[in-house]
MIDOSE-1310 file (N, C-alpha, C; in nm, 2 decimals, decimal comma, always signed):
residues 215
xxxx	-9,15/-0,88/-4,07/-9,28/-0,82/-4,12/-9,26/-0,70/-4,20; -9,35/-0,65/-4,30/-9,31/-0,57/-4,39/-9,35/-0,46/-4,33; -9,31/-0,35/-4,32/-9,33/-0,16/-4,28/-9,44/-0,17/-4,38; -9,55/-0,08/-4,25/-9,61/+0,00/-4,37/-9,57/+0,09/-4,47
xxxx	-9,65/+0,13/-4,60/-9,60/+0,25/-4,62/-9,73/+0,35/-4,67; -9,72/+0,47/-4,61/-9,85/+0,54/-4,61/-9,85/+0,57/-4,74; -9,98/+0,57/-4,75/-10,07/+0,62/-4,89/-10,05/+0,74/-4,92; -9,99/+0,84/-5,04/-10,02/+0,95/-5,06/-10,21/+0,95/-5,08
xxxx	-10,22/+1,11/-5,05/-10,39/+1,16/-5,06/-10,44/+1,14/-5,19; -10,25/+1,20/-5,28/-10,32/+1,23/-5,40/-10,20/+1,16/-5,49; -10,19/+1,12/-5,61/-10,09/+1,06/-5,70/-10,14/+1,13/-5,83; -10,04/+1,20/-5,88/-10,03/+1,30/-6,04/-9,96/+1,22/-6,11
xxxx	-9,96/+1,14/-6,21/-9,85/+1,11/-6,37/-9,87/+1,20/-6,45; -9,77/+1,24/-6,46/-9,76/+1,37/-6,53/-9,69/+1,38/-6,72; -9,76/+1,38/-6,80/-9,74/+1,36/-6,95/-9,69/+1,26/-7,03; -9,80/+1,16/-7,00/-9,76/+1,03/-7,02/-9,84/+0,98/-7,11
xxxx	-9,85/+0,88/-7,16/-9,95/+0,87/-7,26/-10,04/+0,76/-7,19; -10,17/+0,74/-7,16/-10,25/+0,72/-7,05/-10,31/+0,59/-7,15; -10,31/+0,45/-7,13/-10,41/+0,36/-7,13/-10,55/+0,37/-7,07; -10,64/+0,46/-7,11/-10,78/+0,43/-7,01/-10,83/+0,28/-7,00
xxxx	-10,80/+0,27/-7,15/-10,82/+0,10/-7,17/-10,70/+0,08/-7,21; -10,72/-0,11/-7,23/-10,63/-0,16/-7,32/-10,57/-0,04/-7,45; -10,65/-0,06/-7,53/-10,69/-0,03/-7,67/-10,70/+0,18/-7,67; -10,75/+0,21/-7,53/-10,77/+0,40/-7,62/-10,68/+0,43/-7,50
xxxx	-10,58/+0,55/-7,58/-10,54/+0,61/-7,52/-10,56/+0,72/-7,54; -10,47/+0,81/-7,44/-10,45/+0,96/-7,42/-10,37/+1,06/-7,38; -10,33/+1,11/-7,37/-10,22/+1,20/-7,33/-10,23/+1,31/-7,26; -10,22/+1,27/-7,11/-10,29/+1,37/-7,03/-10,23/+1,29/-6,88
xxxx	-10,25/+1,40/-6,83/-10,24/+1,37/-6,68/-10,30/+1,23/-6,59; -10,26/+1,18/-6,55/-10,36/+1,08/-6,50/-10,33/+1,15/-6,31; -10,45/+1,11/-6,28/-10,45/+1,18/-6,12/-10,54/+1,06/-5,99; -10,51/+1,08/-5,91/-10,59/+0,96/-5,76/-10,63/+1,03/-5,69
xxxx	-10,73/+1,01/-5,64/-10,74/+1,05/-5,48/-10,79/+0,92/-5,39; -10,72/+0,88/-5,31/-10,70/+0,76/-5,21/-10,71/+0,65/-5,30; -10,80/+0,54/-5,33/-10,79/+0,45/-5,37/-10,83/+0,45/-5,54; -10,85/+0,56/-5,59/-10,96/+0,57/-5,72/-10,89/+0,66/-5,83
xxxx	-10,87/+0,65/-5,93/-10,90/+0,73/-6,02/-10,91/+0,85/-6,05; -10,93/+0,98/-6,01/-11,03/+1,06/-5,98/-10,93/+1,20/-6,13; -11,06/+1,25/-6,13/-11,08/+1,38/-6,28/-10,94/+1,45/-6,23; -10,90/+1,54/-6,34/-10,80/+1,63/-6,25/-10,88/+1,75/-6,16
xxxx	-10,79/+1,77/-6,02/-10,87/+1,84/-5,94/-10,87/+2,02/-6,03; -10,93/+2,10/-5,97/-10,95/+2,28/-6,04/-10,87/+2,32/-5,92; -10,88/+2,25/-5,80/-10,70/+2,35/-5,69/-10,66/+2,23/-5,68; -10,59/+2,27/-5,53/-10,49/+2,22/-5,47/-10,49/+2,19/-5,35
xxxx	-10,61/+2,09/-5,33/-10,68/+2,07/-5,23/-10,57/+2,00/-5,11; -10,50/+1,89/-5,21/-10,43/+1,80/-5,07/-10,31/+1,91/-5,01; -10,31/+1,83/-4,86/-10,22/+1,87/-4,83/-10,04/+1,88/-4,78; -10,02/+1,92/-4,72/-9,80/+1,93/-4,79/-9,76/+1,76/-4,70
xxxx	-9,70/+1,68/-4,76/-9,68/+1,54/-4,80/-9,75/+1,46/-4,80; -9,90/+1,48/-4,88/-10,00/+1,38/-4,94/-9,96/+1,34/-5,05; -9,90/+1,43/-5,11/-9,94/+1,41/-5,32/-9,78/+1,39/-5,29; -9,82/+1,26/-5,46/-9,66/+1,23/-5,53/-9,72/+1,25/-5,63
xxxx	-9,58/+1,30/-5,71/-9,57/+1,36/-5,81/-9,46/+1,29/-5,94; -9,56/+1,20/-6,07/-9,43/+1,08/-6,07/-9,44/+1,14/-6,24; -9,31/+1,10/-6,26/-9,24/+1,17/-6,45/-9,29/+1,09/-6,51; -9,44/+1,13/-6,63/-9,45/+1,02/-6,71/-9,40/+1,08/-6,84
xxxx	-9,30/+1,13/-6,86/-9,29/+1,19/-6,96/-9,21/+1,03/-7,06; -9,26/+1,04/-7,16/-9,15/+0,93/-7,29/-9,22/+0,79/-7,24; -9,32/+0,81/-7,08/-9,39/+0,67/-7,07/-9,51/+0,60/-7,09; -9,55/+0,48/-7,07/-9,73/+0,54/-7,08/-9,77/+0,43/-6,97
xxxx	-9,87/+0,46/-6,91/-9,94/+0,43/-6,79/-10,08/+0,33/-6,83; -10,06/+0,19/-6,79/-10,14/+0,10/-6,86/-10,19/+0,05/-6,75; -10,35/-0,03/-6,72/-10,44/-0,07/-6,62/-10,39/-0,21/-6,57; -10,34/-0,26/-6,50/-10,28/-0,41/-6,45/-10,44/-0,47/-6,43
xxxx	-10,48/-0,57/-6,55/-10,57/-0,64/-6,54/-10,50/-0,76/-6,59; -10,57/-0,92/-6,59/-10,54/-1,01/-6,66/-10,66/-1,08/-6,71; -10,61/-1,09/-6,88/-10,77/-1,11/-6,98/-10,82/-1,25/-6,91; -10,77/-1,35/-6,87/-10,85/-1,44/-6,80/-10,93/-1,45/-6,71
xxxx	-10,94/-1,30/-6,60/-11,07/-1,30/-6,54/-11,17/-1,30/-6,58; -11,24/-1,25/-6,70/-11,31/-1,22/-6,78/-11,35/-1,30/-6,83; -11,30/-1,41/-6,82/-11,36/-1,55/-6,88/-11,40/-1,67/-6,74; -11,41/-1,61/-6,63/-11,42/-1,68/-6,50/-11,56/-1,68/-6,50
xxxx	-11,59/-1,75/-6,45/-11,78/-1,81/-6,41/-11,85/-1,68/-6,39; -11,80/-1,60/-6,31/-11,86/-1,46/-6,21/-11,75/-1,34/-6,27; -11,75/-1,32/-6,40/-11,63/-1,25/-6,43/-11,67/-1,06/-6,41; -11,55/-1,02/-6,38/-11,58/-0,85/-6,32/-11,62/-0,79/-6,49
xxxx	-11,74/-0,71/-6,44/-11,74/-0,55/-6,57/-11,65/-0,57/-6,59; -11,68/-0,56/-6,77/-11,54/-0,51/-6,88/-11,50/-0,40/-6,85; -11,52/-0,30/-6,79/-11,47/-0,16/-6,79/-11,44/-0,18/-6,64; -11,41/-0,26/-6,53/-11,39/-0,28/-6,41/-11,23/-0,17/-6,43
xxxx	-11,14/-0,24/-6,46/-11,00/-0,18/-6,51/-10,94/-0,13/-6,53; -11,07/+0,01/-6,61/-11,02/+0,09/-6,68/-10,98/+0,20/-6,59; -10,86/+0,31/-6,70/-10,84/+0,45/-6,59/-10,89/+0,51/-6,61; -11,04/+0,55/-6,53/-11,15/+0,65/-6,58/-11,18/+0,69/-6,44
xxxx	-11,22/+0,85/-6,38/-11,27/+0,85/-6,26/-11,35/+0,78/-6,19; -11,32/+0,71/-6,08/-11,40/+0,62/-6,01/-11,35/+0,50/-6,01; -11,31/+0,43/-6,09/-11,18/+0,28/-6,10/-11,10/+0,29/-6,03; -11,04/+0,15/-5,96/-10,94/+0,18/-5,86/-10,86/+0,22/-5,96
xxxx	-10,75/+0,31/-5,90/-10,61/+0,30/-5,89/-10,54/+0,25/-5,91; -10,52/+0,15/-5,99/-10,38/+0,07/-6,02/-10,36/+0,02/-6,10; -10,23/+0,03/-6,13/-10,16/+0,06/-6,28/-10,04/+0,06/-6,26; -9,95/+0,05/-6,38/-9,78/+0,07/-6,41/-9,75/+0,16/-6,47
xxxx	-9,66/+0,23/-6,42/-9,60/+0,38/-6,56/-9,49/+0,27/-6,61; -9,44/+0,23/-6,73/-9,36/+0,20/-6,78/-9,28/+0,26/-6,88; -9,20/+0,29/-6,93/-9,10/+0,35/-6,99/-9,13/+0,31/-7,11; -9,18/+0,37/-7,28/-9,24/+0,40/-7,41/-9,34/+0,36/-7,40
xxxx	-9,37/+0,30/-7,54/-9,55/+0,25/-7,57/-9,49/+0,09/-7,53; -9,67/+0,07/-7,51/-9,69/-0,06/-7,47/-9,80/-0,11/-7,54; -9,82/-0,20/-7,61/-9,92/-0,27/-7,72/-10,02/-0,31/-7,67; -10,16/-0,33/-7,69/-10,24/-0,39/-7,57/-10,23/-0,51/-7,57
xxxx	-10,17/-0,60/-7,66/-10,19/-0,75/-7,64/-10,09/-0,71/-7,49; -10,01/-0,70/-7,50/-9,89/-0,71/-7,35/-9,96/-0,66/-7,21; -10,03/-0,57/-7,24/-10,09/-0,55/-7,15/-10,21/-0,63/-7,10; -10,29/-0,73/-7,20/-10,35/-0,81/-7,15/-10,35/-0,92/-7,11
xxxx	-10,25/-1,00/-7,19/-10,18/-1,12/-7,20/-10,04/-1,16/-7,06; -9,99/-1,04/-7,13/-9,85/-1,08/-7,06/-9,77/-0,96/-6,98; -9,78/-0,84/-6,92/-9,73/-0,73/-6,89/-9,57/-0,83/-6,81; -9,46/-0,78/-6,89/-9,33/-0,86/-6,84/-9,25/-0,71/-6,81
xxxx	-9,20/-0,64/-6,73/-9,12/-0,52/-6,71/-9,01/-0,52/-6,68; -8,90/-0,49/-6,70/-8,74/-0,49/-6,68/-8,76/-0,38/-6,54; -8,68/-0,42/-6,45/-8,68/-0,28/-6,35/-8,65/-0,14/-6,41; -8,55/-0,18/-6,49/-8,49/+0,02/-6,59/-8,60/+0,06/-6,64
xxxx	-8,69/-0,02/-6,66/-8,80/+0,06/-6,76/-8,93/+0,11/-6,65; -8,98/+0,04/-6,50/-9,06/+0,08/-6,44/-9,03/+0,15/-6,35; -9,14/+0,27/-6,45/-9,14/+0,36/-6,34/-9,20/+0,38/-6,20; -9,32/+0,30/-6,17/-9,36/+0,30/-6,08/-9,48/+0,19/-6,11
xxxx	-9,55/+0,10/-6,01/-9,65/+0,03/-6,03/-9,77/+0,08/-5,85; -9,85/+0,09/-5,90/-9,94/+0,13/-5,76/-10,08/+0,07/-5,79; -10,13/+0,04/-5,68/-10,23/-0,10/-5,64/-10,34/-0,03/-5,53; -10,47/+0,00/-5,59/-10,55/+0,11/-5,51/-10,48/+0,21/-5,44
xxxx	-10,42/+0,30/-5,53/-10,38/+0,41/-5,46/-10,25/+0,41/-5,39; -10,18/+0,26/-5,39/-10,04/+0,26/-5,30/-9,96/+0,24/-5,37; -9,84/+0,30/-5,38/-9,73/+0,23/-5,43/-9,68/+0,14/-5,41; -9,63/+0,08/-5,48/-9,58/-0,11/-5,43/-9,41/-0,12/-5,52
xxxx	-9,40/-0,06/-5,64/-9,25/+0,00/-5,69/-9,24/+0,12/-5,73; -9,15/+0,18/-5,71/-9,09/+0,32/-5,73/-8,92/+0,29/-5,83; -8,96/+0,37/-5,94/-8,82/+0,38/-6,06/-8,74/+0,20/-6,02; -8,82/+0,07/-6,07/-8,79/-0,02/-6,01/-8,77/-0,13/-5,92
xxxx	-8,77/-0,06/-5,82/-8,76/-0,14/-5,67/-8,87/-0,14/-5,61; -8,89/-0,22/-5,49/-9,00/-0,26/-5,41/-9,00/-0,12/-5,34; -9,13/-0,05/-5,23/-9,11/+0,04/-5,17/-9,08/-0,06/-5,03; -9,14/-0,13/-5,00/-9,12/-0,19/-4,91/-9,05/-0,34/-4,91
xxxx	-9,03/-0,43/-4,73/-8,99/-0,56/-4,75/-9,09/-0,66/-4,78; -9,06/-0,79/-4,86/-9,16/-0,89/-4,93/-9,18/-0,97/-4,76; -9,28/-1,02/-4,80/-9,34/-1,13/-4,67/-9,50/-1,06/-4,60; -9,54/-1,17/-4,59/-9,74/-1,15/-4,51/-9,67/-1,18/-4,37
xxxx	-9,74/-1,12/-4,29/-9,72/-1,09/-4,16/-9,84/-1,20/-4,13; -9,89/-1,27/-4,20/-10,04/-1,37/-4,13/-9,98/-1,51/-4,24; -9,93/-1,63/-4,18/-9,87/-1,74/-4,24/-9,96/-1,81/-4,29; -10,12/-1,79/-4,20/-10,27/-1,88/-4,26/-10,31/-1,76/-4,40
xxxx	-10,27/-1,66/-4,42/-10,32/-1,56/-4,52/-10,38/-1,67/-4,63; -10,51/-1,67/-4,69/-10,51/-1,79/-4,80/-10,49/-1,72/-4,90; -10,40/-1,65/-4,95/-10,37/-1,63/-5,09/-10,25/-1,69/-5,11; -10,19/-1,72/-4,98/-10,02/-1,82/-4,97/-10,07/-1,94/-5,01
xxxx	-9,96/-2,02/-5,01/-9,96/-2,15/-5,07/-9,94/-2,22/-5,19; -10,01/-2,35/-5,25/-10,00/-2,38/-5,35/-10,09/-2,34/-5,45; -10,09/-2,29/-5,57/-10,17/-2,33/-5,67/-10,12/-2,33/-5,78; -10,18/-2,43/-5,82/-10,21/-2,48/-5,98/-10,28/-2,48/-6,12
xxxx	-10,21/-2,52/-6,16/-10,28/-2,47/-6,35/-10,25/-2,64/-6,43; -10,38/-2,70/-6,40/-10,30/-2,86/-6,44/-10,35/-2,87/-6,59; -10,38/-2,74/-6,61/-10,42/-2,73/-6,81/-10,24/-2,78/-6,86; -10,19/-2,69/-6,76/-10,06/-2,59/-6,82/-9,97/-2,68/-6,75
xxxx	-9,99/-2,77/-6,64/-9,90/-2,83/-6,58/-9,79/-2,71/-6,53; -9,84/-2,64/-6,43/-9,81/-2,58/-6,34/-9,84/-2,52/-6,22; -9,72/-2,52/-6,10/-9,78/-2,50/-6,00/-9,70/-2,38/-5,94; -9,74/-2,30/-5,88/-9,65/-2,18/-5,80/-9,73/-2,18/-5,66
xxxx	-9,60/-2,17/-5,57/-9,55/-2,18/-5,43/-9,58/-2,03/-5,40; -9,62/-2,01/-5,29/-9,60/-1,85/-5,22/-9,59/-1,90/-5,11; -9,46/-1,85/-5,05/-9,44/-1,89/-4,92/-9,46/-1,78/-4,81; -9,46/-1,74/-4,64/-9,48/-1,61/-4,61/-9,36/-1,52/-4,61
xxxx	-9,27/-1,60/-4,60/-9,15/-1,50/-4,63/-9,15/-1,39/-4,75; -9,24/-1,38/-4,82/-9,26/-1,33/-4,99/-9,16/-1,41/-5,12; -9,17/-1,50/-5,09/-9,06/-1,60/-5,18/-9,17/-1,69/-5,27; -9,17/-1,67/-5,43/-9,25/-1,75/-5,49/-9,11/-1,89/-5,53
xxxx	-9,22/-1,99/-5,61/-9,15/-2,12/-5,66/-9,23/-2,16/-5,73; -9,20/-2,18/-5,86/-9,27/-2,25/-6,00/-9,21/-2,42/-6,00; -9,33/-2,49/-6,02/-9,27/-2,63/-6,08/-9,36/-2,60/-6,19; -9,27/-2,63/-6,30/-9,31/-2,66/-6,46/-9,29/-2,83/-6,49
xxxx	-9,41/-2,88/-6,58/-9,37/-3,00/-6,61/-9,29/-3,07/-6,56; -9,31/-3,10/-6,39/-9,22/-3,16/-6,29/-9,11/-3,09/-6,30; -9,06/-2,97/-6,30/-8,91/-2,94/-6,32/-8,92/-2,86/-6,19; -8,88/-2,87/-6,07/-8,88/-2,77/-5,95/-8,80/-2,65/-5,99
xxxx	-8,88/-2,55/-5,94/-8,78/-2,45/-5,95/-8,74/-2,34/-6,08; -8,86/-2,39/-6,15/-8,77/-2,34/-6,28/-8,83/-2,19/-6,28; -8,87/-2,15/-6,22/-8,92/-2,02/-6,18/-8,87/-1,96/-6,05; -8,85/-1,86/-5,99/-8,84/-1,84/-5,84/-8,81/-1,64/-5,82
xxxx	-8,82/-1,61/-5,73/-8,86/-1,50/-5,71/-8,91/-1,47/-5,59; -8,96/-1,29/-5,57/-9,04/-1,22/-5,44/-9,17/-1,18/-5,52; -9,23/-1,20/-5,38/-9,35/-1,10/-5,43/-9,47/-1,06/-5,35; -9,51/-0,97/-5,37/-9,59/-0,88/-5,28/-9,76/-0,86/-5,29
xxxx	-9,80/-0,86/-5,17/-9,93/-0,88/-5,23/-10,04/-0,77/-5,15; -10,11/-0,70/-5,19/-10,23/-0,62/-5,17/-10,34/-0,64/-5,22; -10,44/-0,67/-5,16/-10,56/-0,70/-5,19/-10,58/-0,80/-5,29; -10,65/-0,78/-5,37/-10,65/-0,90/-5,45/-10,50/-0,88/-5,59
xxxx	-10,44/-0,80/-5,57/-10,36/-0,80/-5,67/-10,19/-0,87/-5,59; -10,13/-0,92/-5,66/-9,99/-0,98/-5,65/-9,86/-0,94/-5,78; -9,76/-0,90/-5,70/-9,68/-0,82/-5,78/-9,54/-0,90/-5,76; -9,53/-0,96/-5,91/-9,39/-1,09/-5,86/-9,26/-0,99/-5,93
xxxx	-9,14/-1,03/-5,83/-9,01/-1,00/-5,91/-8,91/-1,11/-5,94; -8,94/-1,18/-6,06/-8,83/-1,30/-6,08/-8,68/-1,25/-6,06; -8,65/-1,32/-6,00/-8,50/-1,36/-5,97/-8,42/-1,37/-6,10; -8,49/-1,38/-6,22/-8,36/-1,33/-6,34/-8,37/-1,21/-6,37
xxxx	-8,48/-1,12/-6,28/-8,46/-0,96/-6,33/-8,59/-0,89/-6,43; -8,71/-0,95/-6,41/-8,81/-0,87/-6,46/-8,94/-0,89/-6,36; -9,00/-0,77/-6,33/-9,15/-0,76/-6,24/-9,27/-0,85/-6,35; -9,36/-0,86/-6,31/-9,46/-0,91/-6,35/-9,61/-0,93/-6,26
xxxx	-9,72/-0,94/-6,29/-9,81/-0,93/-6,23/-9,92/-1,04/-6,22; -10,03/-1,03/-6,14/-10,10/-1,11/-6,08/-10,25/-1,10/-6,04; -10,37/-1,15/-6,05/-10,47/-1,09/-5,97/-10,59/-1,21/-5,93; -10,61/-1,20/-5,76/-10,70/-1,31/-5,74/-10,82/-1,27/-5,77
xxxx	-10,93/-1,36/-5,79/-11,07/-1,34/-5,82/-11,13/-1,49/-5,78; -11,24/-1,47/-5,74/-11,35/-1,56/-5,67/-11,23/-1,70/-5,66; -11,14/-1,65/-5,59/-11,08/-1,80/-5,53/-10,96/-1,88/-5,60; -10,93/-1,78/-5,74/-10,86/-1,83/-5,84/-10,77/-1,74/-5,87
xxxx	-10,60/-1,76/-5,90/-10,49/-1,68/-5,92/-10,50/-1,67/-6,12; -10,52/-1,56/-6,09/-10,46/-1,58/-6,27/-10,36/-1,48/-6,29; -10,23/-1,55/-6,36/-10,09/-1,49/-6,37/-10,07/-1,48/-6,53; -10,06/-1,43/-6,62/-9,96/-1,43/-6,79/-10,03/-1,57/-6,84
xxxx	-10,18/-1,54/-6,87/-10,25/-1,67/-6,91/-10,24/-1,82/-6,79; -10,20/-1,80/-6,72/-10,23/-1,94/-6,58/-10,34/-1,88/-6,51; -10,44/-1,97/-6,52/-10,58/-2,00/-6,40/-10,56/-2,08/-6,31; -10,49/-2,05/-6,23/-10,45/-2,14/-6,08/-10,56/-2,15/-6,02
xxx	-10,58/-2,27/-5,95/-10,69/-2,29/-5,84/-10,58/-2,35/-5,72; -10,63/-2,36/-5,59/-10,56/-2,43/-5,51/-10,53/-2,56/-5,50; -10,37/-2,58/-5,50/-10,29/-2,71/-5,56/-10,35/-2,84/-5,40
């Protein structure tokens, strides 16, 4: 079973160049308090091992959405996303500029380049790596299992251990990997060496353009 890992109070990116959206940036601080977004504070309210403090200097900090929800029956506010006070929390610092098609389309990350990725307020990688071990502690969890994309002729496996599995055009396997999951977001690390991302909505996976439903 995976260790918790506690929430900082507060999360600072510190000179980074800030995606509020896709499309506008900025260069400023980006700051949290628990699950959200939040303005920069005027003190220094939290207190001693709440707040992390992460280098966004030379990086820029983009909103982990995927443009396919937005095209779903019941699709979330356009500005659901964004990093504006009051929006969850979560996002990637990645290492230079990032384009918005990539950020909408396809966010693909080398570990050397991420700096961190955090998911309402929690971290989930730090300079890279997972903070914690992959696997759901509940094996009925329904976000496990199969689903599919039979536009695209594809299916991906989640198993509880945190082990994903791609079959492409009948080919088993041609995908595989860990990955981690909080709330409605899912955070894969392929097994040839890049992170990548995920997010469920009303009952459907959408991953790098795939609308999975259950296989």
């Amino acid at each position: 079973m995976p260790a918790p890992v506690p929430a900082p109070s507060r999360i600072t990116v510190t000179g980074a160049l800030v995606h509020r959206t896709p499309t506008r940036t900025t260069r400023a601080d980006l700051v949290t308090e628990g699950p959200l977004i939040a303005a920069p504070p005027s003190d220094d309210g939290a207190g001693p091992g709440e707040r992390l403090t992460i280098d966004g200097s030379g990086a820029s900090v983009v909103p982990l959405l995927v443009e396919s929800v937005f095209a779903a029956p019941s699709p979330p506010a356009r500005d659901a996303f964004d990093l504006t006070p009051g929006r969850p929390a979560t996002f990637a610092v990645v290492d230079g500029t990032v384009g918005p098609d990539r950020i909408t389309r396809m966010l693909v990350v080398d570990p050397a380049g991420l700096r961190a990725v955090v998911v309402d307020g929690r971290v989930v990688v730090r300079d890279g790596a997972a903070v914690r071990d992959r696997g759901v502690d509940d094996p009925a969890d329904p976000r496990l299992g199969a689903w599919r994309d039979a536009r695209r002729d594809m299916t991906q496996y989640l198993t509880p251990d945190g082990r994903y599995s791609e079959t492409r055009g009948g080919r088993r396997d041609a995908w595989t990997g860990s990955f981690w999951l909080d709330g409605d977001r899912i955070t894969y690390l392929d097994d040839t060496g890049f992170w990548a991302f995920g997010q469920y909505h009303d009952g459907v996976l959408h991953h790098a353009g795939f609308v999975l439903s259950r296989g």
